[in-house]
NUDO-179007 format. One line per 5 residues: number of its first residue (from 0); their letters; for each residue z, y, x of C-alpha. Coordinates in nm, 2 decimals, decimal comma. Example, Ala and Ser with C-alpha at 12.3 -4.5 7.8 and 13.67 -1.06 7.14 Angstrom:
REM NUDO-179007
0) as) 0,78/-0,45/1,23 ~ 0,71/-0,11/1,37
END
This chain:
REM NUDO-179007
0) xxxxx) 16,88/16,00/14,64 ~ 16,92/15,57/14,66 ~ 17,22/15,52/14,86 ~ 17,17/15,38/15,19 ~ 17,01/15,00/15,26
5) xxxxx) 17,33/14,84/15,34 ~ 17,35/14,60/15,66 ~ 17,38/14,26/15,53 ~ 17,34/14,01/15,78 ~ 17,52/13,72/15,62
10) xxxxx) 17,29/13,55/15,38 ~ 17,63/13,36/15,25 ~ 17,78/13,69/15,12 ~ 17,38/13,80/14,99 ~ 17,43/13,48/14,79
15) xxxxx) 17,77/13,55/14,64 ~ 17,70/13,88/14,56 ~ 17,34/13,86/14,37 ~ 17,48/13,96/14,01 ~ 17,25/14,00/13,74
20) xxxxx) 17,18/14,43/13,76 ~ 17,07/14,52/13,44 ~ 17,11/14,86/13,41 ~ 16,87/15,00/13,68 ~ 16,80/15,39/13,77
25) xxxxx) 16,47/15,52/13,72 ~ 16,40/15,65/14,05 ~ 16,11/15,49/14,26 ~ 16,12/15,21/14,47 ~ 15,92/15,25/14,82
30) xxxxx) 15,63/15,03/14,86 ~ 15,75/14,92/15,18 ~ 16,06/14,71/15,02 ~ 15,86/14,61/14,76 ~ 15,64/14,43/15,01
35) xxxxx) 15,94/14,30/15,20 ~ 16,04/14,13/14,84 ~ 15,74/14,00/14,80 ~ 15,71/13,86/15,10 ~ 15,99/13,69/15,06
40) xxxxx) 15,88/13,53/14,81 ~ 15,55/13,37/14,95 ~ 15,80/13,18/15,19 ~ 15,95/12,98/14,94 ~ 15,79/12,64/14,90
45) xxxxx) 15,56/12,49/14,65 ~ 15,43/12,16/14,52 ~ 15,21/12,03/14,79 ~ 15,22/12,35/14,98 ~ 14,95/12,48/14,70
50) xxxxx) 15,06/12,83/14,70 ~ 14,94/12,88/14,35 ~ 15,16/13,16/14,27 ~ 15,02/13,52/14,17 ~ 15,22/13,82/14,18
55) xxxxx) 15,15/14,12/13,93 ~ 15,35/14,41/14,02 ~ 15,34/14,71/13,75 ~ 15,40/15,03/13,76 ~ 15,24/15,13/13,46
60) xxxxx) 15,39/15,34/13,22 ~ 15,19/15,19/12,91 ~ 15,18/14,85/12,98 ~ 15,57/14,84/13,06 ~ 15,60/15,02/12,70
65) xxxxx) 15,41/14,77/12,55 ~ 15,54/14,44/12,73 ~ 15,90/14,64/12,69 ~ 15,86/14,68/12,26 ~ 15,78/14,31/12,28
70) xxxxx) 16,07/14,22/12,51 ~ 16,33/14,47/12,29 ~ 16,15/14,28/11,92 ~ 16,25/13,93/12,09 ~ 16,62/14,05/12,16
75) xxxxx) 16,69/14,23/11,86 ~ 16,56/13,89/11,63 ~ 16,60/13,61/11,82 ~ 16,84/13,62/12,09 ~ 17,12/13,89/12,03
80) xxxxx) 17,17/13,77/11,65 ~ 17,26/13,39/11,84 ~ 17,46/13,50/12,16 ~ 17,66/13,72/11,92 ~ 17,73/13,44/11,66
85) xxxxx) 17,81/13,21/11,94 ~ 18,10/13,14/12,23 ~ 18,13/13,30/12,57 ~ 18,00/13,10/12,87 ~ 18,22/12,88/13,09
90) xxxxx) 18,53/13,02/13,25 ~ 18,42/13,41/13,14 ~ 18,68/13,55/12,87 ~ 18,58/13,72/12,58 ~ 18,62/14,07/12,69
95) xxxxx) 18,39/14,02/12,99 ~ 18,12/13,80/12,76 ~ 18,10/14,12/12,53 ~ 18,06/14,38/12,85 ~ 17,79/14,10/12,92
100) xxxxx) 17,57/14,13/12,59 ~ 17,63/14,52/12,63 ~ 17,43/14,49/12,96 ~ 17,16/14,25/12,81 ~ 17,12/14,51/12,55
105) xxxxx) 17,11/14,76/12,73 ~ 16,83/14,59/12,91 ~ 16,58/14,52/12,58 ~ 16,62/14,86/12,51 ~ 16,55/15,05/12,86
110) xxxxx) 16,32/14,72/13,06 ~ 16,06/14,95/13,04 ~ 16,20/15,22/13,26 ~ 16,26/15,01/13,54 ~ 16,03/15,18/13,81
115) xxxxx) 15,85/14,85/13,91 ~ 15,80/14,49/13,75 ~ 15,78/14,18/13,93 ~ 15,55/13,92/13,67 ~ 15,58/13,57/13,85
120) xxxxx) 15,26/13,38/13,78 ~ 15,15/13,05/13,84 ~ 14,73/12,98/13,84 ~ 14,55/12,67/13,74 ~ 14,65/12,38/13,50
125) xxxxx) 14,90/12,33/13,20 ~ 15,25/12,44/13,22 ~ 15,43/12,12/13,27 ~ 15,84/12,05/13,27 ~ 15,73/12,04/13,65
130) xxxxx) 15,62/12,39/13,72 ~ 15,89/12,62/13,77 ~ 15,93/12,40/14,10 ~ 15,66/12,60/14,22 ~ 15,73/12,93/14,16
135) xxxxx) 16,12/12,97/14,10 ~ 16,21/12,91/14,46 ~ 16,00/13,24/14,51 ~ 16,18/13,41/14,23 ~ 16,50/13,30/14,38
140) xxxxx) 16,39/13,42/14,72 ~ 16,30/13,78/14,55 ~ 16,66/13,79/14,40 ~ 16,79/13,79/14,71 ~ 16,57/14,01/14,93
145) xxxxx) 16,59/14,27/14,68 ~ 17,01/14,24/14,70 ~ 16,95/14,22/15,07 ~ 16,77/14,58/15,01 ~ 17,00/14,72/14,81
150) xxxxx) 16,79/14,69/14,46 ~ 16,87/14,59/14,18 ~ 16,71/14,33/13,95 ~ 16,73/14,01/13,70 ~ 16,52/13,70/13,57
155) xxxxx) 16,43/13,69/13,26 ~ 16,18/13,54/13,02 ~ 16,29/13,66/12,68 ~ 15,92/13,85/12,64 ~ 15,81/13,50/12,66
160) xxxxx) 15,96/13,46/12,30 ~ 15,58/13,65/12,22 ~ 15,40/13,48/12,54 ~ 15,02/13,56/12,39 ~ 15,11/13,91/12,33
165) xxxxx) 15,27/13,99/12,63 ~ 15,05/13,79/12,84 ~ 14,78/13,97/12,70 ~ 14,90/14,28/12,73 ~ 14,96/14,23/13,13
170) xxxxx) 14,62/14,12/13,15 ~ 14,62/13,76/13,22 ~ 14,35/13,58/13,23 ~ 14,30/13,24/13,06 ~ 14,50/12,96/13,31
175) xxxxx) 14,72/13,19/13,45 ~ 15,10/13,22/13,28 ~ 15,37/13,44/13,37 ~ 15,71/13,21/13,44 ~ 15,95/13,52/13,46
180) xxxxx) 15,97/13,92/13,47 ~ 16,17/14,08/13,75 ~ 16,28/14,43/13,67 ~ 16,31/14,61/14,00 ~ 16,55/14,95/14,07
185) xxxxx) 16,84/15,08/14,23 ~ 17,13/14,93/14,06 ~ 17,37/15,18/13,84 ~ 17,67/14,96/13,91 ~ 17,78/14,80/14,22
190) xxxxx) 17,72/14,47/14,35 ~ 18,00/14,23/14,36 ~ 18,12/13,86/14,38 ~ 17,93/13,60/14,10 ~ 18,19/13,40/13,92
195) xxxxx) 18,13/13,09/13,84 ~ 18,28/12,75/13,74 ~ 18,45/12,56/13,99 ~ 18,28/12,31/14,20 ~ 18,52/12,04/14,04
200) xxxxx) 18,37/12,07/13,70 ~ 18,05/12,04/13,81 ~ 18,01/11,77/14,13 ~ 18,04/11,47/14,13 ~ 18,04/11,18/14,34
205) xxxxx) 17,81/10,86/14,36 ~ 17,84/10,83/13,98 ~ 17,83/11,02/13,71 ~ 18,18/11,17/13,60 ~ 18,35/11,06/13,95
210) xxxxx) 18,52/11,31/14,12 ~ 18,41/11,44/14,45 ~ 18,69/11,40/14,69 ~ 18,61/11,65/14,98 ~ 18,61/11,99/14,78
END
């Protein structure tokens, strides 16, 4: 059995402890969180207050295979061949950048046995550098609810690599596009604290490079 929902009241320590859960257990999630998630996300804000965002949720064995193969073809050609070639992110060791690409791995090869999926959409118009304003506040949102619940999950858009396919294997339809996939399950690890740069490489003050003085 899931462990218990733990009480989380403090949306500061939600925040700081939304990791990336990439290995996921198979078994179900009740429909009655997966609602709460969602509705968390439909209180995000959007461009003009349009609400043009579409949620697919799946549970469907075949299309997850199929959306899964496409997701597993983009890692094994494309993006594991580049992160492995290439130099850990900022401030993470070497050590934990390799436990990392484990994880990511371990993701294109078992996405599709994540009990639910999450598809972000947006409806209507072209996919503009202005888009995602309208839909990943409601990802973000659906990051947190689900750590608020006790589920695990990530964003990721690496089936995107093969957009046609994939879109037209979750049965799209034409001017509607999938932003992101949300893999949704109880976690196999345990939540813990982000880490992250610190706020002195990154803010600055009236001008760019200029140190900001009250951190």
């Amino acid at each position: 059995m899931p462990d218990p929902i733990p009480e989380i009241a403090d949306l500061f320590e939600i925040i700081r402890t939304t990791r990336s859960m990439r290995r996921l257990k198979s078994d179900p999630v009740p429909s009655e969180l997966i609602r709460k998630i969602l509705e968390a996300g439909v209180c995000a804000p959007s461009g003009g207050n349009m609400q043009r965002w579409r949620f697919l949720v799946i549970r469907d064995p075949k299309v997850k295979e199929t959306v899964g193969a496409l997701y597993k073809r983009a890692w094994d050609e494309q993006v594991a061949p580049r992160y492995r070639a290439g130099e850990p992110a900022p401030g993470m060791s070497r050590e934990r950048f390799l436990r990392l690409l484990d994880a990511a791995e371990y993701l294109a090869a078992h996405i599709h046995e994540a009990p639910v999926w999450i598809v972000p959409c947006l409806e209507g118009g072209t996919p503009m550098r202005t888009s995602g304003s309208s839909i990943y506040p409601a990802v973000q949102n659906m990051l947190l609810a689900a750590r608020a619940l006790g589920l695990g999950t990530t964003l990721t858009t690496l089936y995107l690599q093969f957009e046609q396919e994939a879109e037209a294997a979750l049965g799209l339809p034409p001017g509607v596009h999938s932003y992101a996939l949300l893999p949704l399950g109880y976690p196999m690890g345990r939540f813990g604290p982000v880490r992250r740069v610190p706020l002195a490489d990154v803010v600055y003050e009236e001008q760019w490079g200029q140190a900001y003085r009250d951190l």
